[in-house]
N, C-alpha and C positions, 0 to 999 in steps of 0.2 A: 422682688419678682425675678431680675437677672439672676439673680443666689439662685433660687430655685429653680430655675431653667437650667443652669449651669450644672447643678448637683442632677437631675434627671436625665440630663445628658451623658454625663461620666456615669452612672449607672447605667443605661442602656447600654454604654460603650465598653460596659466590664459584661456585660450580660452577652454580650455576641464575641468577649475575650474568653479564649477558652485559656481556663489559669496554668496550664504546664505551659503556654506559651508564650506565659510574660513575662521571664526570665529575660535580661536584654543576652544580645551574640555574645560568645567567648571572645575578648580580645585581639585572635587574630583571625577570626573565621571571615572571610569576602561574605558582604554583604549586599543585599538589593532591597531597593523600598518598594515596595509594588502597591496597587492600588488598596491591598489588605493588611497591606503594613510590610514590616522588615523582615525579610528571608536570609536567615544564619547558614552560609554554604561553608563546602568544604575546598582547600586548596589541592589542587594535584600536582605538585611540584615537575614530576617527571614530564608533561605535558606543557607545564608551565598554563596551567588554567586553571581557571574556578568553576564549581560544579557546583551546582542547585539541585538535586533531587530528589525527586516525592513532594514536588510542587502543588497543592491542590488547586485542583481549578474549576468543579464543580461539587456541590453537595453530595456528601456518601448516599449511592442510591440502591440504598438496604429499606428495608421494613415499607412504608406506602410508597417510597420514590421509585421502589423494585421496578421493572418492566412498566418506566415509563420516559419519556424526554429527559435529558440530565435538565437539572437545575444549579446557574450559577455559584458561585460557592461566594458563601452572605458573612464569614467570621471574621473578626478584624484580630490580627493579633500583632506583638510588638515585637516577638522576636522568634519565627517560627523555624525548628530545626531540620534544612535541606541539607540532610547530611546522608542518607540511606535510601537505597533503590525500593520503591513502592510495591507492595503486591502485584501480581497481573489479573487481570480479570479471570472471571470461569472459565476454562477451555478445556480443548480436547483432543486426543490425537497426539503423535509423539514429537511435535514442532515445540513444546514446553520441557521435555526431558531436560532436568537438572537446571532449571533457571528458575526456582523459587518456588515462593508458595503463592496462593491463590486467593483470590477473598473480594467479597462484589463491593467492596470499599477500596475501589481501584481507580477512580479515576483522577490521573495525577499526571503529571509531566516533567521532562527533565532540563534542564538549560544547561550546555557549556560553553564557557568563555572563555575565550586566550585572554592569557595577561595584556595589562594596557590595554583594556577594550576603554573606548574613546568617550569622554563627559560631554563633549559638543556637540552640539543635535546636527552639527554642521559634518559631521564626521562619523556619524554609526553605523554599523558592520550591517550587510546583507543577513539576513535570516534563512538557516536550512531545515526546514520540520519535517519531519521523521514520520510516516504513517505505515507499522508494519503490515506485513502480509499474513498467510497464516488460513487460508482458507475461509473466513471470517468465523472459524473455529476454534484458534487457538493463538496465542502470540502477545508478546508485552514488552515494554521497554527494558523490564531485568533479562531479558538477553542478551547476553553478552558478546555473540554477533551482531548487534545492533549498537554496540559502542560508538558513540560520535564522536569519540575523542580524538582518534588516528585521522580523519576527514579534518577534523577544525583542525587539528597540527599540521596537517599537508597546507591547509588554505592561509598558515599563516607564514609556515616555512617560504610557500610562495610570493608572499608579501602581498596577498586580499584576502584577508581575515575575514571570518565568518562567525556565526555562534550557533551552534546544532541545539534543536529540541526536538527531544521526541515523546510522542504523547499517547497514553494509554486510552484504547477505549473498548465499549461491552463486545462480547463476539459471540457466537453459538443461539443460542435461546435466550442469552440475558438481553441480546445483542439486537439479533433479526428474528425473532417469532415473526410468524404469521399467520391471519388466519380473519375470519371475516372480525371477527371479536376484535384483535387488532388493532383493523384497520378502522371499526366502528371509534374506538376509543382513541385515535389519531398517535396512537401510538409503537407505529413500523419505523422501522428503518434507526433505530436508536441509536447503534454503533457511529453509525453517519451523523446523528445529531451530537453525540459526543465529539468525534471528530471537530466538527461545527465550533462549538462551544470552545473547545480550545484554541482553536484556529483564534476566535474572539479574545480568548483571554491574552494571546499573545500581541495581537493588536495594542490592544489598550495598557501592555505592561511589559512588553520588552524594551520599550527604553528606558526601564530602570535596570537592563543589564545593559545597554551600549547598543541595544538593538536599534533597525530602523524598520518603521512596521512598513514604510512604503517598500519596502526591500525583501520579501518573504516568496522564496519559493519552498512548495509542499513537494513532496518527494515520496514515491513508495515501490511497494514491487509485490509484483503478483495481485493478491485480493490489499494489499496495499496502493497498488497502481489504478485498479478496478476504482476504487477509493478515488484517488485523486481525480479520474476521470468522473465521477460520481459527481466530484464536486464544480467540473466545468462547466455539468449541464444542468448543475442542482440549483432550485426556483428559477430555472429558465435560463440560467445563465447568470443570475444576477449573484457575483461571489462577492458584492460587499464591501471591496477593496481589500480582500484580506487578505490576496497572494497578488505577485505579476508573474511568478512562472510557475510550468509544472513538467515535474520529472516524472516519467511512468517506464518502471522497468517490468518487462514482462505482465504487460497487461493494459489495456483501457477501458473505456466504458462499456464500447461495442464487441460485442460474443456473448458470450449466454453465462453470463455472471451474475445475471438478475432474473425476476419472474414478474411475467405481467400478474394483472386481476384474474384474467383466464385459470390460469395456471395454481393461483394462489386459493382461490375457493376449489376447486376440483376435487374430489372427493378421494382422489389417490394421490390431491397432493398435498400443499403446507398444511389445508384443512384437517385433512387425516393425521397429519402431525402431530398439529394442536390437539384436536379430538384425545389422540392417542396420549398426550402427556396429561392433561386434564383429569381422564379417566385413571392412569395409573397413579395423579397423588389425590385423586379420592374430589376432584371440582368438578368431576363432571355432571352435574345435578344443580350447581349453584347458580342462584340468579345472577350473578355476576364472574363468570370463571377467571378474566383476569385479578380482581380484587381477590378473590381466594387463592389465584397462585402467588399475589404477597405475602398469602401468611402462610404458606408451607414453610417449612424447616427446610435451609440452605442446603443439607444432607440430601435431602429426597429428591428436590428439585434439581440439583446438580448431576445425581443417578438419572432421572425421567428426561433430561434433556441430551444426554449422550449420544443414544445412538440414534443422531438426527444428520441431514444437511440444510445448511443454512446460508442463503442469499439473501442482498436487499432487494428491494421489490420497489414495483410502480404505485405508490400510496398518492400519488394526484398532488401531493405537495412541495416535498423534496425532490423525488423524482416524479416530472409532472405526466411523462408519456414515456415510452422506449426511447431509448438514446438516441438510438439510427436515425429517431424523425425527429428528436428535437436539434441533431445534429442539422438536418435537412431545410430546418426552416431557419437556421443560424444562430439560435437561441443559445450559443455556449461563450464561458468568459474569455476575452478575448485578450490573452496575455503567451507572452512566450513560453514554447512546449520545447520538451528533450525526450522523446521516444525512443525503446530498442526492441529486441527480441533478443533469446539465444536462437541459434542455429536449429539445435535438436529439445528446442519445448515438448515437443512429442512423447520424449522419452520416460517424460515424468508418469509414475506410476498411476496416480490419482485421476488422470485425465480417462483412463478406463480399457484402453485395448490390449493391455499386458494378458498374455496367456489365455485370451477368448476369442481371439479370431483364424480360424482356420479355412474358410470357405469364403467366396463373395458373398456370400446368403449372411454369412455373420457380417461380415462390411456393413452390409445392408442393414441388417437390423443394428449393429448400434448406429448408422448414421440417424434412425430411425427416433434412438431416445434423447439424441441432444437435443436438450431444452426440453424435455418433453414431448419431444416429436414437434409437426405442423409441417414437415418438408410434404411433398406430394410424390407420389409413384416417380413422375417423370422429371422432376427434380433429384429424386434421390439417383435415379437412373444416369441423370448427368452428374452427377458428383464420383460414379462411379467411373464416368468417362476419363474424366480427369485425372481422379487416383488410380490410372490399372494396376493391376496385379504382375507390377513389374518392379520388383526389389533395388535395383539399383535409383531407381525415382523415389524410394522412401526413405522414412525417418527411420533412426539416425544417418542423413545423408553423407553421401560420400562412401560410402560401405562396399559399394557393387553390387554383387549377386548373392551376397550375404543375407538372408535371413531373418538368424537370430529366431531357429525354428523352435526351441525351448520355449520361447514369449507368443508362440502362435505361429503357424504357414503364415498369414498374413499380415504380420504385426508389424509388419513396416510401413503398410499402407495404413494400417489406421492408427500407427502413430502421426503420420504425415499430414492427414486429415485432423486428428487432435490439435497438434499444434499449430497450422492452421485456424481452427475456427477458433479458438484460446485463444489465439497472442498474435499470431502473423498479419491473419486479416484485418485485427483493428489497429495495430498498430500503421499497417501501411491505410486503412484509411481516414484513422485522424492525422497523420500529417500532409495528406492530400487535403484534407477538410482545410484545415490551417495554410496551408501552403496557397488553395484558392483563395484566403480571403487577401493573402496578401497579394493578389495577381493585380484584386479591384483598389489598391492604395498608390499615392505615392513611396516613394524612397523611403520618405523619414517619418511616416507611421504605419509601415509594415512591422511586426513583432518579428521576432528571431524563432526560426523551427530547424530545430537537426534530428537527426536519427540514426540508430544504431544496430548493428547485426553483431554480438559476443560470440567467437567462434572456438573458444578456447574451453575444451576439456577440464575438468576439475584434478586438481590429484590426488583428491582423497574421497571421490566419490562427491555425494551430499548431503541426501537423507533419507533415512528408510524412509520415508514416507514419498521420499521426492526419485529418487532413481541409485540407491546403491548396488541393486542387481544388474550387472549387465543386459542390453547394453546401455550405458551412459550418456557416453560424449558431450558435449558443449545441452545441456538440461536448463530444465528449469531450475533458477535459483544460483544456476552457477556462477552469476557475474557479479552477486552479491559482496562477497567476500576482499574482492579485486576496489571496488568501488570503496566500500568502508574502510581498504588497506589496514584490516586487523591481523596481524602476523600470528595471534596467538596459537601454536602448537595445540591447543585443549579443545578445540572447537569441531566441531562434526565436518564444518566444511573447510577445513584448515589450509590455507593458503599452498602451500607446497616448500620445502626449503629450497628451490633451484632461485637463483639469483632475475633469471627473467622473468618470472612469475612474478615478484617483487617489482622488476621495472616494469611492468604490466601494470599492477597494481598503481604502482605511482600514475603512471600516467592518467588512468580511468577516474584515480581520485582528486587529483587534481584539476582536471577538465571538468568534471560536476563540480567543484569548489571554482573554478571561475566561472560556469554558467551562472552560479549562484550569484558571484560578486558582479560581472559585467552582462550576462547574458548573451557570454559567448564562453562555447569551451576551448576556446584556442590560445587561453592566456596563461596555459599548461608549465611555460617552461622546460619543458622538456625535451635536451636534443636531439635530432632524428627522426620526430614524432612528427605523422604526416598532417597534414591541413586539413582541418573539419568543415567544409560546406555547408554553409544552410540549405535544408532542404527547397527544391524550384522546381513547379509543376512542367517549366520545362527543361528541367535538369536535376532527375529525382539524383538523390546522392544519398550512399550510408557511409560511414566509417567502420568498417570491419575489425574488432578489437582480437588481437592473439599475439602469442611470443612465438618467436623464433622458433621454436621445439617442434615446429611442423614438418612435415616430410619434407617439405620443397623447401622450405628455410624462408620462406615469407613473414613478416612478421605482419603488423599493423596497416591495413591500404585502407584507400576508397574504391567504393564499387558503386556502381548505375546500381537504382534499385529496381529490379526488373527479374528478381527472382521468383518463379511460381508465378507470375504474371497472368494467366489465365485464372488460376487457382482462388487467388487472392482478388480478383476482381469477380470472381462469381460469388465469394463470400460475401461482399460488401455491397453487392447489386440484393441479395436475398433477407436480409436480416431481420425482414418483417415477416418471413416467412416461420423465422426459430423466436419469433416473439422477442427480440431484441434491436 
């Protein structure tokens, strides 16, 4: 009877072995045992680490798994080849230009490890994970602005080694549909659930690369940050144990980066979406239109999903309520944060004022469509107060009496106001949010909160999608580059060849690589480099990042945060108003 149990077992155990992957590792490939078995990486000499990539970590969700929760990934194999950057999800928009192909058997992750990452569980390195941005339209790990390899060399040159992953997940319509159908079927907000899931898988399996799972901060930028804050407040606050910090660059939970229930049935909004792709691949008659957009052909549904926008939404489980209030009743994880902004968010083209505003009547009306509307006459009336029609008070600040009348009469004011309701105001107030709870602690369990204002110009532009038309200045996404200290010459946002732009970089990537390792960025190394403050509700504090190349020759300071102070505090007083 043992023989037979034994023989039905080794066959069950070949039957969930997929046979190209029981080949054992080459000889000298760095290896990880993970809970699915042995992962065959490749060595990067030049780096002096080992890379794991196209790690899977939940089931390919093609054919019935389409447009639904990921599901773990079930296959056991002995020696799986982490040698090649994974497909990226369906996306859209020119954030994906020349970073591979595409294919909805994508969801995968990547691990890098400096040499000598440590076998004692007494010893293993902090975790940094990677969650891109991207509009939640477009974006994957094979971009190669997202290289975590120049971050993990900086944190080990420093001597607090870390191990970067970064993790692929749905985006567009494979990602965030919405629609009552949906949300009937509990299946919104997927991108996030995939996030989720490998958040999970990293837990339970990076100490088979030297990792420590108590040790994990998430990290992102823009609808990557959106993201991370997503997951502070997501089931209530309860993360699990899966991170203790989180980085959010250019972006948090709070602003209109999501849609309530209102919004999402509305018949000119996600509903009409939906409605509208349904009907163009031929479901819209079916008794079940999710279940037949599984069996459309990849082709057609990838066309019908294009020319959409896509947010996550309030589905009552993930996200239980608007942020603002679950923010309000305390319900978020309660771990150390690292918040920024740039300077000139505004400028970013996507945000909408580019070349449509000429009058206060147009002010008006787009103050009108953020989020959908919900502001009131005498609300909007005041917003108007705040932003006047006075050019030297706008975005791109610092300009004077400039304009920039090609991009609109008034396109400085409603860039000002963009960036603002984007990136400004939630940033300044989650780390008021954080900063009160440590007012109600003692000393020694307060968490660590800093924040940051990027003030530094790109010099190569960024991305058409993001601000390469004038004017530019310190945009969205520009601090990217600086932070991942990727020097590479080939890349859209390319560092710059001036030497201070480099010591810039050092510095910014360094200070995220010791938040990561101590949960403080001040373990930089770097000399010269001024002292980072935790933020304190009575002593708000940013560190202002830029090189020397400034007119006044300023480089790097601290500043009282107390810029737009009226502006930013009428944003954060109102959020229920814009349904967030």
């Amino acid at each position: 009877m043992h023989l037979i149990v034994t023989v039905l077992q080794l066959l069950a155990l070949a039957a969930l072995t997929t046979p190209s992957l029981a080949r054992p590792c080459p000889q000298d490939s760095p290896t990880a045992r993970t809970k699915n078995g042995t992962l065959c990486g490749v060595h990067l000499p030049h780096f002096s680490q080992n890379a794991f990539l196209g790690v899977p970590f939940a089931q390919p969700p093609v054919d019935d798994l389409r447009l639904r929760h990921p599901v773990s990934y079930n296959k056991r194999y002995r020696a799986y080849p982490a040698t090649a950057q994974p497909a990226n999800c369906p996306g859209y928009a020119g954030f994906d230009v020349g970073i591979g192909p595409l294919s909805e058997d994508c969801l995968y992750l990547n691990v890098i490890v400096p040499d000598n990452a440590p076998a004692s569980s007494q010893e293993r390195l902090p975790v940094l994970v990677w969650i891109y941005g991207g509009g939640f339209t477009a974006g994957g790990i094979a971009d190669p602005r997202y290289n975590m390899s120049y971050i993990v060399q900086q944190s080990a040159a420093l001597g607090k080694p870390i191990i970067g992953v970064s993790i692929n997940y749905r985006v567009a319509g494979w990602g965030f549909l919405a629609s009552r159908e949906v949300l009937a079927a509990r299946a919104a907000n997927i991108g996030l659930y995939d996030q989720r899931l490998a958040l999970r898988w990293i837990r339970e399996n990076i100490a088979a690369f030297g990792g420590d799972a108590e040790k994990v901060a998430i990290w992102g930028e823009s609808a990557g940050a959106f993201s991370v804050g997503y997951h502070l407040v997501g089931f209530d606050g309860e993360n699990e144990g899966l991170f203790r910090a989180a980085i959010m660059d250019s972006g948090t939970m709070l602003g209109p980066a999501m849609q309530d229930a209102e919004l999402i049935v509305a018949e000119d909004g996600f509903q009409a979406m939906y409605d509208n792709v349904t009907e163009t691949v031929g479901c819209k008659g079916a008794e079940d239109t999710l279940a037949c957009l599984r069996k459309v052909p990849y082709e057609v549904l990838f066309k019908a999903f294009e020319p959409q926008i896509y947010t996550p939404i309030i589905d009552g489980e993930f996200i239980t309520r608007k942020p603002s209030e679950t923010l309000a009743l305390g319900k978020v994880a309660d771990v150390a944060v690292l918040v920024g902004a740039n300077t000139d968010e505004g400028t970013a083209s996507f945000w909408g004022p580019r070349g449509t505003l000429n009058t206060t009547a147009d002010v008006a009306a787009y103050i009108r469509t953020l989020n959908g509307g919900g502001l009131s006459d005498d609300e909007v009336a005041e917003l108007l107060a705040l932003y006047p029609d006075d050019p030297a008070q706008g975005c791109p600040y610092g300009t004077g009496a400039e304009r920039f009348a090609s991009q609109g009469w008034m396109y400085k004011r409603g860039a000002a106001i963009a960036g603002d309701i984007f990136v400004h105001a939630g940033r300044r107030g989650l780390v008021e949010y954080y900063a009160r709870q440590n007012t109600a602690r003692n000393k020694h369990r307060q968490k660590p909160v800093y924040s940051y204002r990027f003030d530094q110009p790109p010099w190569n532009g960024v991305l058409e999608l993001i601000a390469t038309v004038p004017p530019v200045y310190s945009t969205h996404f520009a601090e990217l580059i600086f932070v991942f200290n990727n020097p590479s010459q080939n890349l859209s946002n390319y560092m710059g060849p001036y030497s201070s732009y480099h010591e810039l970089s050092e510095f910014m990537s360094r200070s995220w690589a010791s938040f990561v390792h101590d949960l403080d960025p001040n373990g930089h190394a770097v000399d010269g480099a001024p002292y980072w403050p935790r933020y304190e509700l009575s002593k708000p504090k940013n560190i202002v990042f830029r090189t020397v190349d400034k007119v006044d020759g300023k480089g790097s300071y601290v500043e009282d945060d107390t810029y737009r102070e009226d502006q930013l505090k009428w944003w954060n007083a109102h959020w229920s108003s814009l349904r967030c």
